[in-house]
Structures are given as structure tokens and as C-alpha cells.
N, C-alpha and C positions, 0 to 999 in steps of 0.2 A: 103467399100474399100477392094481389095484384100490385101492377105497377102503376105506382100516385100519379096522380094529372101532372101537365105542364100548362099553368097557367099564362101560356103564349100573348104577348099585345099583339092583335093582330092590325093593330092604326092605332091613330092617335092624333088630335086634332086640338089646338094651345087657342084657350077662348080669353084669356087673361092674361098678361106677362107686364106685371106691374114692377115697383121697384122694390118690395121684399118679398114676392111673394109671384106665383102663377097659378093659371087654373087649365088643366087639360083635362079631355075627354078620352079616354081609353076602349080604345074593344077590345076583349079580352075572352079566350076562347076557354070555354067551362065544359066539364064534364059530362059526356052524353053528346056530345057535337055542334052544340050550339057554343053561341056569344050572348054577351053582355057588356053594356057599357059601364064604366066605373069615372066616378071625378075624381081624380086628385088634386090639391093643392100643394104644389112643390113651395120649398122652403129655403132658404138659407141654412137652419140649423142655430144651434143657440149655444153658448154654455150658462153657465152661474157658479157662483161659489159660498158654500157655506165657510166663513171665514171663524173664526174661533180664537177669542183672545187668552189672554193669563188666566183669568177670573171664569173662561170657562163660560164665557157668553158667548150671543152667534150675532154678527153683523148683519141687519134688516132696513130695507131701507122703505119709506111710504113713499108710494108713486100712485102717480093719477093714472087711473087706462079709460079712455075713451071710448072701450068697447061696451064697458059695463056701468058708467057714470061713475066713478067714484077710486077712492085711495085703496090700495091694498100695501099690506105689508107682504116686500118679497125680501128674497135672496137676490145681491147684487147679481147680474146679468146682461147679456147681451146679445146680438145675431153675428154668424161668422162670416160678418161682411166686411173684410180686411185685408187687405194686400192678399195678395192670393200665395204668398210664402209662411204667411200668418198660422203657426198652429193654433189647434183650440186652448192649449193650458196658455200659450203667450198674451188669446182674443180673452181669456180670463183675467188673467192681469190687469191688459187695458183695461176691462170693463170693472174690477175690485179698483182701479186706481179713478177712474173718471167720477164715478159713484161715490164712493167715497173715501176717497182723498187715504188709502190705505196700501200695504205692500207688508207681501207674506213670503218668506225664506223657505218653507217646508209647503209642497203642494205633494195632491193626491190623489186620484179620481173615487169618486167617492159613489156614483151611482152615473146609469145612463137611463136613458128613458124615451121611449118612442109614443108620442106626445097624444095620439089622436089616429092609430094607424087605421082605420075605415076608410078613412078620407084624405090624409095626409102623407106625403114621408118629413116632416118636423119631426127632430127628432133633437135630445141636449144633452149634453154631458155635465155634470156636478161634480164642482172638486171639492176637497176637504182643504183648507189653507189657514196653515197654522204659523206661531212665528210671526206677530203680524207688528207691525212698525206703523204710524204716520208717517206720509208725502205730501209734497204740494199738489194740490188737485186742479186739474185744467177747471178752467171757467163752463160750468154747466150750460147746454143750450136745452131750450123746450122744454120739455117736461120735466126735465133732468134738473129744470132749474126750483120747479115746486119741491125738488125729493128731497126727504129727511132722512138722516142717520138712527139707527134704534138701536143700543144691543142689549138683546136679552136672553138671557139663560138659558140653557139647552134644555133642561124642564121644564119651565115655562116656556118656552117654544113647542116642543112638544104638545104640552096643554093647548094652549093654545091653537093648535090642529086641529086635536079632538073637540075640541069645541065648536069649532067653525069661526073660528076667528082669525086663522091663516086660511085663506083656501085658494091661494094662487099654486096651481098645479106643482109648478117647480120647487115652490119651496115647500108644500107639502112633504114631495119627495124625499129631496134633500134631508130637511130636518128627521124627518123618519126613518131615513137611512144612516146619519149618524146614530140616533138613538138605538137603532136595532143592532149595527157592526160595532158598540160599544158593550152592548147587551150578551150578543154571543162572541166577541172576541175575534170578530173576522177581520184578517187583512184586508187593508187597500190597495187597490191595484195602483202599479207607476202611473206617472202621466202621457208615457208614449204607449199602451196599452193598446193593442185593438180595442177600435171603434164599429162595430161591423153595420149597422146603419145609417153612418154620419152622409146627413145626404149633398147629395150630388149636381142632379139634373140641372137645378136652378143656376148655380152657380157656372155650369159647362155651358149652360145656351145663355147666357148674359155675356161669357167669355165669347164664345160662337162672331157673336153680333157686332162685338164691340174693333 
């Protein structure tokens, strides 16, 4: 068998380095001896958590996104833009407590997902978080302050997939990977699990600068 390319960057050239996000331009050397350029959009990184009460519902929240005009029902979430000693299941936490006003004794990782790799390295981790309690909830800002609590059934969560009446990526996932690791009986990985995608770049050159 031949031996597979190395898709070497041979430059790279940052046309965006906003505050969650950056855009660079790559050349990138492709098979047969030429290049090609490639965009990325580097990321922070994100987790979410499908949280799971007594009753065997899942924690949903409606939030506005400005990208698309309107509410979607997701899985609490957030970007891992947090002290930089911050793990992702801790940036969970934060983000199931800010949201809403909740706190889970049993976590799990429940699925990871590489969000858009063409163009991206955004990449999220989803925990499973079970065990869950009421806390006091920090005083929401921005959008945070429109969002609503939902919980509903991991059935009707489900349905509700298939139907298109969830279609925020993540909690698509999410929910569909609880229903399938219940379905075949699959373990959940701990929460200090490799992560082998969780990206990087953005968060090293904001460090770099700062």
C-alpha cells in the first residue's frame, strides 16, 4: 500500500480574530505537488449537557439565536472560555447552573462532536448529568435573560427530533445519543476521557497576545 499524504500547512495568514471566534487562511499542500488554500474558522469549543431528572425528563432550554431569527429549543450549553485551569465537565457545570439554576452529583460524557469539520475545528462535548438538585441561579445577562426552562421526556425529546422541531445541532446529538446508549446498553465514558479534537489554536493565540 502506498504511503498516505501529509497534508503539510505550508502558511497561514489570520483575516479575523474576533472575540469567540477567528478566520484564517491555510495553504495546504495536496497530493500530486500542488496547494490549496482552505478557511478555517477556529473556535473556542463548547460543551452542553443533557441533564435528566427523577421523572426521566431532559432539561431544555428556549433561547433566541440571532443567526437564524428566532427561539430554538437546546441543551443547556456554553463556549470554553473560562479561566484557563477551567475543565470542560467544570465549564458544564457553570453553564447547567447559569441556565438554569440546576446542579447534577452524577456526570458523564455522553457524546463528542466535531461540529462542521470542512470549515471549522468547533468541536463539543455532551455530558449525561443525572442526580440533579435546584441552586440559586446567577442573575442572567443578554439573551440568557429571554431563556426559558422546558423539561420534557426523553421520548418526546426524541420525537421531537425527528420531526424537526429540535434541530439545534447539539441537542440533536445529545438527545439521540442518550436514546441510542439506552437502546444498546452502551457505557458512558468518565468525564476526564480523551478529548482528541477539543480545540486549541484560538485559545493559544488569545493567550500569545494577551
Amino acid at each position: 500500500m502506498s504511503e498516505r499524504h501529509e497534508f503539510r500547512t505550508l502558511g497561514t495568514d489570520v483575516r479575523y480574530d474576533g472575540a469567540i471566534l477567528a478566520l484564517r487562511v491555510d495553504e495546504v499542500a495536496m497530493p500530486g505537488g500542488g496547494s490549496a488554500k482552505r478557511e478555517v474558522v477556529e473556535h473556542h469549543g463548547a460543551v452542553a449537557v443533557v441533564a435528566v431528572n427523577d421523572r426521566d425528563e431532559v432539561a431544555l432550554v428556549l433561547q433566541y439565536r440571532h443567526p437564524i431569527g428566532r427561539r430554538l429549543l437546546e441543551l443547556p450549553a456554553g463556549l470554553l472560555d473560562g479561566a484557563p485551569d477551567e475543565t470542560p465537565v467544570d465549564a458544564a457545570r457553570r453553564e447547567l447552573l447559569e441556565e438554569t439554576g440546576l446542579a447534577a452529583q452524577r456526570w458523564q460524557v455522553l457524546v463528542d462532536v466535531d461540529v462542521s469539520p470542512g470549515f471549522t475545528d468547533e468541536a463539543l462535548r455532551v455530558y449525561l448529568a443525572t442526580e440533579i438538585t435546584e441552586v440559586p441561579q446567577p442573575d442572567p445577562e443578554d439573551e440568557e435573560a429571554d431563556m426559558t426552562l422546558h423539561w420534557v421526556s426523553l421520548g418526546d425529546a426524541v420525537q421531537k427530533v425527528l420531526a424537526g422541531e429540535i434541530v439545534n445541532a447539539t441537542a440533536v446529538a445529545g438527545i439521540l445519543a442518550l436514546g441510542a446508549s439506552r437502546a444498546q446498553a452502551v457505557p458512558l465514558r468518565e468525564v476526564d476521557s480523551p478529548w482528541t479534537d477539543r480545540p486549541v489554536a484560538f485559545a493559544e493565540r488569545r493567550a500569545a497576545r494577551s
